[in-house]
One Martini backbone bead per residue (centre of mass of N, CA, C, O) as a GRO file, in nm:
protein
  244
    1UNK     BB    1   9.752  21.582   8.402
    2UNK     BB    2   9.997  21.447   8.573
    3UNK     BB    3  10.278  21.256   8.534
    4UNK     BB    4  10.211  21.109   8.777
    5UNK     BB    5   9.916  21.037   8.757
    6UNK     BB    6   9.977  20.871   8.450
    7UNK     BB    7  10.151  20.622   8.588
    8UNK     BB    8   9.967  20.561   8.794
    9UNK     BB    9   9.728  20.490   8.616
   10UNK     BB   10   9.873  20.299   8.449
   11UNK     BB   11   9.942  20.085   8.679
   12UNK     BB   12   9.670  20.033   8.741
   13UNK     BB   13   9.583  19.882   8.491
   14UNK     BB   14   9.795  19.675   8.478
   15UNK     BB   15   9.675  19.564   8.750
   16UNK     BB   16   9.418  19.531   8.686
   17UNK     BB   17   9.431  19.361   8.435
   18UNK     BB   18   9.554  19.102   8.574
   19UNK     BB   19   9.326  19.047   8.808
   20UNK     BB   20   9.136  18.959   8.587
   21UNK     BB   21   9.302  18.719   8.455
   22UNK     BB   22   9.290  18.580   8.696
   23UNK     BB   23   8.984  18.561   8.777
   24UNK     BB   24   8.913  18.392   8.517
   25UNK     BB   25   9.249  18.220   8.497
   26UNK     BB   26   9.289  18.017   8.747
   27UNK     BB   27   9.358  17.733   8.592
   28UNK     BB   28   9.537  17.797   8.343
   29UNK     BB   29   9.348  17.804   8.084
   30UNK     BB   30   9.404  17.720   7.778
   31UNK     BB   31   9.367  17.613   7.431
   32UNK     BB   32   9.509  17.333   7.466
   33UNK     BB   33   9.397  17.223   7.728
   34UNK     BB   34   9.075  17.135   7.583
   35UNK     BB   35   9.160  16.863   7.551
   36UNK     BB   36   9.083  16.734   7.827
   37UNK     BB   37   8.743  16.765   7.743
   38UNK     BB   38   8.782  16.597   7.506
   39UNK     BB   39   8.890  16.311   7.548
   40UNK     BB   40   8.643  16.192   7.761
   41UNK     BB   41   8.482  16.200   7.543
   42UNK     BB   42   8.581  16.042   7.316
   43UNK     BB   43   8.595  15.778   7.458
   44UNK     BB   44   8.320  15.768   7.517
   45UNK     BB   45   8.266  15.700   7.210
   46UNK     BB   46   8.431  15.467   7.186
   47UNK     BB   47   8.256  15.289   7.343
   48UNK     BB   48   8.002  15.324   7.189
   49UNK     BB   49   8.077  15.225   6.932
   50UNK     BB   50   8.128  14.925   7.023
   51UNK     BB   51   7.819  14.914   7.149
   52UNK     BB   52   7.716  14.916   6.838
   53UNK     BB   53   7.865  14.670   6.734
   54UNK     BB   54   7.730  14.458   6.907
   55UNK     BB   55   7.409  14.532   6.826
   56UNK     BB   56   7.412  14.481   6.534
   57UNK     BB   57   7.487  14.201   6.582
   58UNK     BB   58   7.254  14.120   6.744
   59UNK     BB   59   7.025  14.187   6.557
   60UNK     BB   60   7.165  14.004   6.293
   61UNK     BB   61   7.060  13.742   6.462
   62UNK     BB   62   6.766  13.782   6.548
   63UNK     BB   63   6.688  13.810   6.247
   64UNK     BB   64   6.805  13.530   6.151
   65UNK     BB   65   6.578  13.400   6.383
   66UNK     BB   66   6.351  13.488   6.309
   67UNK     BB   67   6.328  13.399   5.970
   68UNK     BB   68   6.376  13.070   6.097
   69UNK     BB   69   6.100  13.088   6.281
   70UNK     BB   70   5.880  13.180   6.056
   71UNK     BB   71   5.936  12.933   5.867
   72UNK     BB   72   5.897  12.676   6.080
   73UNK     BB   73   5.569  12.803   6.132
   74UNK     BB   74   5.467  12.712   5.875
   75UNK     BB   75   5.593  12.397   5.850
   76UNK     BB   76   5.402  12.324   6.040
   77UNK     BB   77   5.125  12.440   6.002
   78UNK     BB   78   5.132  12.230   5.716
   79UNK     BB   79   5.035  12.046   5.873
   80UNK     BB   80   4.747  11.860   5.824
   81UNK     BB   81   4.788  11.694   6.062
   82UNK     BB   82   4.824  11.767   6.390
   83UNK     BB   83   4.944  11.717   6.666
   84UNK     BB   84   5.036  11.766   6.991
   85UNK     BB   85   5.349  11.758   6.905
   86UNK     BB   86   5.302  12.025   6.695
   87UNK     BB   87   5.139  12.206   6.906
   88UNK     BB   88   5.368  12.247   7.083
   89UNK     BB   89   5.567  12.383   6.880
   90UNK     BB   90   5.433  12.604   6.792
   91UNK     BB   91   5.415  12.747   7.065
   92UNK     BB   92   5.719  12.735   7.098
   93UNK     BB   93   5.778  12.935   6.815
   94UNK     BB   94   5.596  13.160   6.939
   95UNK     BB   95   5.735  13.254   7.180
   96UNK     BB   96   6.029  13.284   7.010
   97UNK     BB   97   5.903  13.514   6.850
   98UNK     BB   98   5.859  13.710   7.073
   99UNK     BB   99   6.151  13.720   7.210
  100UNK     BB  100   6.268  13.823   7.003
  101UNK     BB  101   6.115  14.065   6.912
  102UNK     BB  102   6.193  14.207   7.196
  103UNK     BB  103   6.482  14.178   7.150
  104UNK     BB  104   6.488  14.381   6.859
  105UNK     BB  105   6.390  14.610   7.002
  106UNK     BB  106   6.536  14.659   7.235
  107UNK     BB  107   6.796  14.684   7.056
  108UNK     BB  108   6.733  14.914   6.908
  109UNK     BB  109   6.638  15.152   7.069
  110UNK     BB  110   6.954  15.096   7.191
  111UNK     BB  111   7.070  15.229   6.900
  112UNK     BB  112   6.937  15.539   6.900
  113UNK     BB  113   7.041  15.623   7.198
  114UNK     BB  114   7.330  15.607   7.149
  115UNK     BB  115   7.312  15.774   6.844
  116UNK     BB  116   7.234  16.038   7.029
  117UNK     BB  117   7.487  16.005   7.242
  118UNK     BB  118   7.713  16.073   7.030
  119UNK     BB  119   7.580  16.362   6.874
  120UNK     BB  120   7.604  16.513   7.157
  121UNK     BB  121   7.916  16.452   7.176
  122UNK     BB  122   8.002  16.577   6.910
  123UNK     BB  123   7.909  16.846   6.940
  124UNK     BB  124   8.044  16.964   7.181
  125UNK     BB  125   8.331  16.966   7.077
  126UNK     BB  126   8.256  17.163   6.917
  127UNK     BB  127   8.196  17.346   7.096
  128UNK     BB  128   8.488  17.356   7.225
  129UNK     BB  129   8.616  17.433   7.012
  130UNK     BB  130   8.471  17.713   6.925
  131UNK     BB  131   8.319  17.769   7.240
  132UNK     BB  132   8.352  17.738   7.566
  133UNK     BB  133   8.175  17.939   7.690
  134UNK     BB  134   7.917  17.684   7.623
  135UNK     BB  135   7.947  17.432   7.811
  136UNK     BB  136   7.716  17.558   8.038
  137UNK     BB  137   7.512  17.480   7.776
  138UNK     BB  138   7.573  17.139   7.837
  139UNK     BB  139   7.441  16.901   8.040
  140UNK     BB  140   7.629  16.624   7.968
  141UNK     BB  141   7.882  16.707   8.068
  142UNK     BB  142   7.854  16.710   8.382
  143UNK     BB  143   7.847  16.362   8.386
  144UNK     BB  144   8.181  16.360   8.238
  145UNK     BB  145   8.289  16.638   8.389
  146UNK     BB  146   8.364  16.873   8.557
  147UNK     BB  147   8.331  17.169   8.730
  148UNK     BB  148   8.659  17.250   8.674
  149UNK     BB  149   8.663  17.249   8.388
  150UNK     BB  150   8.389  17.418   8.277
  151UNK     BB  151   8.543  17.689   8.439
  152UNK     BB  152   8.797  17.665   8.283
  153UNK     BB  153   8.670  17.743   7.995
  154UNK     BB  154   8.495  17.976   8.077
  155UNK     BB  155   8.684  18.140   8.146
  156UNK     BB  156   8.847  18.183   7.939
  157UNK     BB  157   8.606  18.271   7.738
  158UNK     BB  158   8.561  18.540   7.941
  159UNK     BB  159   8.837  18.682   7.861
  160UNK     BB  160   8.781  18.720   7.569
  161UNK     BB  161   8.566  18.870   7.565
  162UNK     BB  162   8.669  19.120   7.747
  163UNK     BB  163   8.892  19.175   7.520
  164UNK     BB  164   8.675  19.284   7.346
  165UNK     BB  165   8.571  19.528   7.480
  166UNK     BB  166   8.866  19.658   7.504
  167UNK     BB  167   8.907  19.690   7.205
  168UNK     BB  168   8.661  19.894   7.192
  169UNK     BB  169   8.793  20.088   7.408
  170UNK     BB  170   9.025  20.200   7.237
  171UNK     BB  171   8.824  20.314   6.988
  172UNK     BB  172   8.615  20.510   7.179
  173UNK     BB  173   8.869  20.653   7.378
  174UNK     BB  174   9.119  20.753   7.165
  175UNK     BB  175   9.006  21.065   7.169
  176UNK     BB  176   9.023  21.097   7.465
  177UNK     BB  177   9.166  21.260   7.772
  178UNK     BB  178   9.274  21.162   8.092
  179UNK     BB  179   8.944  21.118   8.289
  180UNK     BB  180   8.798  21.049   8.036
  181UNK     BB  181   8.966  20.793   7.946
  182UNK     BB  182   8.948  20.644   8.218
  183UNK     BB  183   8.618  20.648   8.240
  184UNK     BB  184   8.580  20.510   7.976
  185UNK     BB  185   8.769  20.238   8.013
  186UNK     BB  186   8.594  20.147   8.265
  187UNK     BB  187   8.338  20.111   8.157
  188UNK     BB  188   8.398  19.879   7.992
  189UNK     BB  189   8.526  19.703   8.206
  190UNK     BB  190   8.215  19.677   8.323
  191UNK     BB  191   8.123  19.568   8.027
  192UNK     BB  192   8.306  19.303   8.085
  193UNK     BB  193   8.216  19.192   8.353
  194UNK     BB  194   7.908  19.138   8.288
  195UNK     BB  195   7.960  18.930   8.029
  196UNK     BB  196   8.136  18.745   8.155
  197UNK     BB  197   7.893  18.619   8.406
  198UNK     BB  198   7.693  18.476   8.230
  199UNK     BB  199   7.870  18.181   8.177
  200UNK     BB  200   7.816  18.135   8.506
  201UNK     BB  201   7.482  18.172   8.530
  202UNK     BB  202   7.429  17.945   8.325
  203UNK     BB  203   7.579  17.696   8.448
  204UNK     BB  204   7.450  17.649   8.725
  205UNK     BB  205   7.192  17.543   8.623
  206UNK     BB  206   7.349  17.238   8.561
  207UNK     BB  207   7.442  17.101   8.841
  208UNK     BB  208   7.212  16.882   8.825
  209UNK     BB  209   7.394  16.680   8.647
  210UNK     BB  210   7.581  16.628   8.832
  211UNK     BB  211   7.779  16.446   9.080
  212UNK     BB  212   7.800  16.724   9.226
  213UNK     BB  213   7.583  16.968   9.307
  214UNK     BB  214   7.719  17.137   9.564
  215UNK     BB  215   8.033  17.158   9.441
  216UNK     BB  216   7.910  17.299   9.168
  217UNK     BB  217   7.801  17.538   9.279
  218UNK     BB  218   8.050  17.613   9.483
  219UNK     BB  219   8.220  17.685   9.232
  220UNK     BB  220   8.043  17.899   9.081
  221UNK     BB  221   7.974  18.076   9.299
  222UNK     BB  222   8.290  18.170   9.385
  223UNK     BB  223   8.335  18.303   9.097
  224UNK     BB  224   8.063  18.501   9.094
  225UNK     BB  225   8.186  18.659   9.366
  226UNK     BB  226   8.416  18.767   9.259
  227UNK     BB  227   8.296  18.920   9.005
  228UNK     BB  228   8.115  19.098   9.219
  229UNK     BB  229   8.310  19.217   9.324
  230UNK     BB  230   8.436  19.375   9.129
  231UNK     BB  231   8.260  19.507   8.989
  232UNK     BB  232   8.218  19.708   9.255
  233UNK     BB  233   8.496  19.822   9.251
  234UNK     BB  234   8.443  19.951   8.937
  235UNK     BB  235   8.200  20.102   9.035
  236UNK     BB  236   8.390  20.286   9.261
  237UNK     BB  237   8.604  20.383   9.106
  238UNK     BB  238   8.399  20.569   8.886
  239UNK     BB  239   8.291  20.742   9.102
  240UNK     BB  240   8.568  20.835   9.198
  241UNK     BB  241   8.633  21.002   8.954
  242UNK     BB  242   8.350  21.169   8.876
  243UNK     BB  243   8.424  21.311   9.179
  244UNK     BB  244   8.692  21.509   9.084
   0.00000   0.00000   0.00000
């Protein structure tokens, strides 16, 4: 290749670069900024945390009037002869035992469903903290979250993925010369744009839980057809080099 083709070369490759950086963070997001996705979650627990501990101070009201209902209903049935007014008593707390223990279960059971939707929303920041690109296969996070902030997270995480194809084409590619390096380099461009569109296309999966079904799709849309319109154009680029 002559020198002006290698400097064009170059430069394509530069804006190459830049426009896909640009196609997957589109929002702008970095790293530091994954804290926006994390901080309304983390809210959302302490909100929960509080009815844990309300719900608890209520269990442990009920368990102290079961007990002392169910104390009281012996102490009655006890009567020796007992009259009509303690016939009456007993059926009395024996309802009242009945609407407590209603009462105790009902509030155990939310005690239950709380605290396995705490440890969902904790499971989640661990992932958002260790790679966002799972974000779109959280199906809680579309009810907490929109589907711009998550859509903003994959991009982030799906250009890291990219980069590391680049990384390996570095390396297989590093040691071949010219067009041959070019349609190298080109090849791997275009297994790290297939690689990177696999977590929007699980994520729009999951836009049924969102707030808006109709919103959350078509934000996924256009960021997938954004995708595939450079695969076809990288895939037109491969061809027209092979064909020199």
């Amino acid at each position: 290749m002559s020198k002006q083709l290698i400097m064009e070369s170059y430069v394509d490759e530069c804006l190459d670069e830049v426009e896909i950086r640009d196609l997957f963070i589109t929002e702008g997001i970095m790293s530091s900024r994954l804290q926006n996705i994390i901080e309304p979650l983390q809210k959302s627990i302490d909100y929960m945390l509080d009815d844990v501990s309300s719900l608890n101070s209520k269990i442990e009201r009920n368990e102290d009037r079961l007990h002392y209902l169910k104390k009281r209903l012996l102490q009655l049935k006890d009567v020796e002869y007992p009259s009509s007014y303690y016939k009456g008593k007993i059926l009395d707390v024996e309802r009242d035992i009945k609407r407590t223990s209603n009462s105790l279960f009902n509030s155990n059971s939310s005690l239950r469903d709380l605290k396995a939707n705490i440890q969902w929303k904790k499971i989640a920041i661990q992932k958002t903290r260790e790679n966002p690109g799972l974000l779109g296969n959280i199906p809680i996070l579309y009810t907490i979250i929109g589907a711009t902030a998550i859509i903003a997270a994959i991009g982030y995480a799906s250009y890291k993925l990219y980069k590391r194809f680049m990384s390996k084409a570095a390396k297989a590619c590093q040691d071949k010369k010219g067009k041959t390096k070019t349609i190298c380099m080109n090849q791997y461009q275009l297994k790290g744009l297939e690689a990177s569109k696999k977590p929007f296309t699980d994520g729009i999966k999951n836009c049924s839980k969102a707030k808006d079904t109709q919103i959350c799709k078509a934000k996924f849309n256009k960021k997938i057809n954004a995708i595939n319109k450079r695969i076809t154009k990288k895939q037109n680029k491969i061809k027209k080099l092979m064909s020199k």
